[in-house]
C-alpha positions as CSV (number, residue, x, y, z in Angstrom):
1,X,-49.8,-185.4,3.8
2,X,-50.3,-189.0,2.4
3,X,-52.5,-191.5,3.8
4,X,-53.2,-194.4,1.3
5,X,-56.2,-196.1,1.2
6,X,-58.8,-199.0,-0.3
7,X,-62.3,-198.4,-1.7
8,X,-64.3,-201.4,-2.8
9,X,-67.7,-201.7,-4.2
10,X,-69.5,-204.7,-3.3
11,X,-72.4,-203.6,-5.3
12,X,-69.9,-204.1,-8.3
13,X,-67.5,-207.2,-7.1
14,X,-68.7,-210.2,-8.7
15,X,-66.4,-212.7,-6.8
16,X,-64.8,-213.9,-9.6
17,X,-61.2,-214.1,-7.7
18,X,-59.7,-212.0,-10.0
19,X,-57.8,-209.5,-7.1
20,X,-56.7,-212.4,-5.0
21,X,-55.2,-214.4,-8.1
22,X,-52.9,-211.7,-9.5
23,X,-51.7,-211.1,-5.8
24,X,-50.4,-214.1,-6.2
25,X,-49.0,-214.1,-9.2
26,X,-47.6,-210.6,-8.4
27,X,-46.3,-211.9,-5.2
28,X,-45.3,-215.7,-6.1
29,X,-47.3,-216.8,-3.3
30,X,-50.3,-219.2,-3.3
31,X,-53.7,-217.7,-4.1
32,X,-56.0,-216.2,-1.0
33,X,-52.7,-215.6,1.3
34,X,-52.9,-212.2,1.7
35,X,-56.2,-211.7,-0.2
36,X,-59.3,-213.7,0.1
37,X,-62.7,-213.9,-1.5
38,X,-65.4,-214.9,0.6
39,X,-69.4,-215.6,-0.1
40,X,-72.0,-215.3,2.0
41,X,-75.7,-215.4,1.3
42,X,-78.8,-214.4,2.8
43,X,-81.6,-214.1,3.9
44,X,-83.7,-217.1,3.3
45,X,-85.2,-218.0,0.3
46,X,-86.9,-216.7,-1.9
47,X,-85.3,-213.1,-0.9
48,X,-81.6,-214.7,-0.7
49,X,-78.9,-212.8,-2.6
50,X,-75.1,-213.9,-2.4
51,X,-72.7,-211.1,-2.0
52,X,-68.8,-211.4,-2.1
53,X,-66.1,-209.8,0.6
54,X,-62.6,-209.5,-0.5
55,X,-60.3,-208.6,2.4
56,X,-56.4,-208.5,3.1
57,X,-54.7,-206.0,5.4
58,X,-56.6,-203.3,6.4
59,X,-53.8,-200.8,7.3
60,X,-55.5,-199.8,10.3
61,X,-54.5,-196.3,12.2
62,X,-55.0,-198.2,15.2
63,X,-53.2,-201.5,14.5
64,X,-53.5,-204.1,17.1
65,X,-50.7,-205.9,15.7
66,X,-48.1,-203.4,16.0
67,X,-49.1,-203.0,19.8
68,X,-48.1,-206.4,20.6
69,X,-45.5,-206.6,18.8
70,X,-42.5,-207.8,21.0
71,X,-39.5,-206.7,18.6
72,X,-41.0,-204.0,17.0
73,X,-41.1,-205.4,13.5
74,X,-44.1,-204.5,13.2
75,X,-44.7,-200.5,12.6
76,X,-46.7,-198.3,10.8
77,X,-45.6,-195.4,7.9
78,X,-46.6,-191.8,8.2
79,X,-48.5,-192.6,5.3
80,X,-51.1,-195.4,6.8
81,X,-49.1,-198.4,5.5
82,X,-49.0,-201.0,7.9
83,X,-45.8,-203.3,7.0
84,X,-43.1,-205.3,8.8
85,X,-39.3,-205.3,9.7
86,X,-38.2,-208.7,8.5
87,X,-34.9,-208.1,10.2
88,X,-36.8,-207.9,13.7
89,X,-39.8,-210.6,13.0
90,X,-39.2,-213.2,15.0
91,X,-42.1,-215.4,14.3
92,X,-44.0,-215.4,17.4
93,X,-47.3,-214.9,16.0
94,X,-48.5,-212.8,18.5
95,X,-49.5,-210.1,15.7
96,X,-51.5,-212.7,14.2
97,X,-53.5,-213.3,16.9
98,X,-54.1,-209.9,17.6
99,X,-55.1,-209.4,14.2
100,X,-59.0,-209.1,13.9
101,X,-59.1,-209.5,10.3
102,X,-56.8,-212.8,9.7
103,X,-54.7,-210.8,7.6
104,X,-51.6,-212.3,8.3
105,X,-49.3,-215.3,7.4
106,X,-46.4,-217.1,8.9
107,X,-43.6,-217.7,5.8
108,X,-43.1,-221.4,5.8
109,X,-41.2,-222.0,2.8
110,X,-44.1,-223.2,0.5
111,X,-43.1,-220.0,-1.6
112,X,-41.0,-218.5,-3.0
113,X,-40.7,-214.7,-2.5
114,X,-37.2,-213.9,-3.8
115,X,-39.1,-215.4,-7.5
116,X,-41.6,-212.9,-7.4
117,X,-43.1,-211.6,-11.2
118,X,-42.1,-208.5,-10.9
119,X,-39.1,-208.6,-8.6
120,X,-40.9,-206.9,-5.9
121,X,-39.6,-209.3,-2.7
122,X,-36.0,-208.0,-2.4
123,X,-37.2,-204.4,-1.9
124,X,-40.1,-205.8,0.0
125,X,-38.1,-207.1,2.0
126,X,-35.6,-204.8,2.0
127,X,-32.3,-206.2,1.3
128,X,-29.4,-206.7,-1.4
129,X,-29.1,-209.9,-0.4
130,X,-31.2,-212.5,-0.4
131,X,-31.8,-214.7,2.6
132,X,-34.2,-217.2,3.9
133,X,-37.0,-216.2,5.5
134,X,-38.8,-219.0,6.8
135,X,-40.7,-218.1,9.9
136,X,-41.3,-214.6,9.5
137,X,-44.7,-213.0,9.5
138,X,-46.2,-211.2,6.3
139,X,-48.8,-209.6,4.8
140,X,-50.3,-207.2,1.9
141,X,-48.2,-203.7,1.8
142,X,-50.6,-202.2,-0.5
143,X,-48.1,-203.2,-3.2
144,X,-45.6,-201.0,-1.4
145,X,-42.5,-201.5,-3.4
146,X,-44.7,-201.0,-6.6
147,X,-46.5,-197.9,-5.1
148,X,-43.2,-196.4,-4.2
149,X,-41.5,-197.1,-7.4
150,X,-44.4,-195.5,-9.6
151,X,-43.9,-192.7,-7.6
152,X,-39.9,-192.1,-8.3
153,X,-41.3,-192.0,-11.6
154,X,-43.8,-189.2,-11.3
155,X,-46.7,-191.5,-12.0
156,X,-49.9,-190.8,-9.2
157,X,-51.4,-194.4,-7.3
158,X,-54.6,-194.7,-7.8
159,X,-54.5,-193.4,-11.2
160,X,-51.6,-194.5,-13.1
161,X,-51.6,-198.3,-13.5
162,X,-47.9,-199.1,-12.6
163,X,-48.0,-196.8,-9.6
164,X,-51.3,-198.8,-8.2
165,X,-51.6,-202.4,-6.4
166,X,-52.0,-205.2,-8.1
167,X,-55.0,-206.5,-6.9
168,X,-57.0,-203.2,-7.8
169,X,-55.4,-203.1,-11.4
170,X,-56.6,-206.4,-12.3
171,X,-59.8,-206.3,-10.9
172,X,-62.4,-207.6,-13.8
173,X,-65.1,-205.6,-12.6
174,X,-63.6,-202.1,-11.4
175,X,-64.5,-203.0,-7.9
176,X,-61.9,-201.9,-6.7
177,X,-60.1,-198.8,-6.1
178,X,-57.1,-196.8,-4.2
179,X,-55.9,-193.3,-3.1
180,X,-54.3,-191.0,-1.2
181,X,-57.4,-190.3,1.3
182,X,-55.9,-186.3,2.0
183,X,-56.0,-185.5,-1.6
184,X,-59.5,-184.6,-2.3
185,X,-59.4,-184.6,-6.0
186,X,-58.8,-188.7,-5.4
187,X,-60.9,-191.1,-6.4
188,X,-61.0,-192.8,-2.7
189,X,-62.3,-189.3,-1.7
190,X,-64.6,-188.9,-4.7
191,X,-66.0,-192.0,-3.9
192,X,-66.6,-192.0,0.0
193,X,-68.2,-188.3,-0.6
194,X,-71.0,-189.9,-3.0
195,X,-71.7,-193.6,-1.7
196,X,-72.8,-194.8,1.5
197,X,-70.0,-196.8,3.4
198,X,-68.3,-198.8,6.2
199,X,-65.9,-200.6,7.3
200,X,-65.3,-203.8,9.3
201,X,-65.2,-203.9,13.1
202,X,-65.3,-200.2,13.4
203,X,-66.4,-200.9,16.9
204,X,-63.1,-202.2,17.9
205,X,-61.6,-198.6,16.9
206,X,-59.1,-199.6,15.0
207,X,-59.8,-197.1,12.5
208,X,-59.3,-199.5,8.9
209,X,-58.2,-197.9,5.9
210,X,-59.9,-200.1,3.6
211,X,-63.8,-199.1,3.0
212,X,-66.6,-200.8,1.7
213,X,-69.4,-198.8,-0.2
214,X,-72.9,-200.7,0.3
């Protein structure tokens, strides 16, 4: 079985921006839409350290969004990926609101997906065609289209470059990482087996699969 997932260090993320500009660029949308950087500090001084949080989708096995969904556009993969039926969307934002995380985005027309970098919006969105999509929801896929193709081509996520999202490729740091959680020889497994972890909100069972080692 598959079941893709997120590992990031916050002990080694610097909050220099780098994962949330090349999902931009990747993605031809502006920077922190689907990933955001955030700072916080604490406690008071003279023991106050800042830390960074970057956050996007969490491909949770319990999604919220997907419950509410009125159309279904909204579903989830057999292998964890969270992603929508633009065909279906119809804008209503209820997924959004449902969202604990604030990981999604109404298309409004200030981008332009069908000029992504690396031509991943047609397949993202799944059609020969192009068409406008202006009021549909969205959100990170994990790369999806770039995960898939790398694996047509034999190449493993999480280890091969082309096969992995963008956001962990570029990170400056090596922050971030991502792998197939049932394969224990991955480094998502590696790394949750040696290092203390979490994730957000686990009290609202939604079961993320993005974790943060502390």
């Amino acid at each position: 079985m598959t079941h893709w997932a997120m590992v990031i260090d916050l002990r080694q993320c610097i909050g220099c921006g780098t994962c949330a500009v090349a999902c931009s660029q990747a993605n031809n949308i502006k920077k922190n839409y689907w990933r955001k950087v955030i700072e916080f500090a604490g406690p008071q001084p003279p023991q106050r350290e800042r830390f960074f949080l970057t956050i996007s989708c969490m491909h949770c096995q319990n999604p919220p969004c997907r419950d509410v969904c009125p159309t279904t556009a909204t579903y989830q993969r057999s292998d964890g990926i969270v992603t929508i039926d633009f065909e279906k969307c119809i804008g209503c934002s209820y997924c959004i609101m449902a969202c604990p995380y604030h990981a999604r985005e109404i298309f409004k027309g200030e981008v332009d997906f069908e000029e992504s970098s690396d031509a991943t919006t047609q397949k993202h969105f799944g059609q020969d065609e192009l068409k406008d999509y202006t009021g549909v929801c969205t959100k990170c896929t994990f790369c999806l289209p770039r995960v898939e193709k790398g694996i047509s081509k034999g190449l493993i996520p999480g280890k091969d470059k082309e096969a992995t999202p963008m956001c962990v490729v570029s990170c400056s740091c090596g922050a971030l990482h991502f792998g197939n959680l049932d394969d224990p020889e991955s480094i998502v497994v590696k790394l949750l087996k040696e290092n203390q972890h979490m994730r957000l909100s686990e009290e609202l069972e939604t079961e993320p699969s993005v974790y943060y080692i502390i």
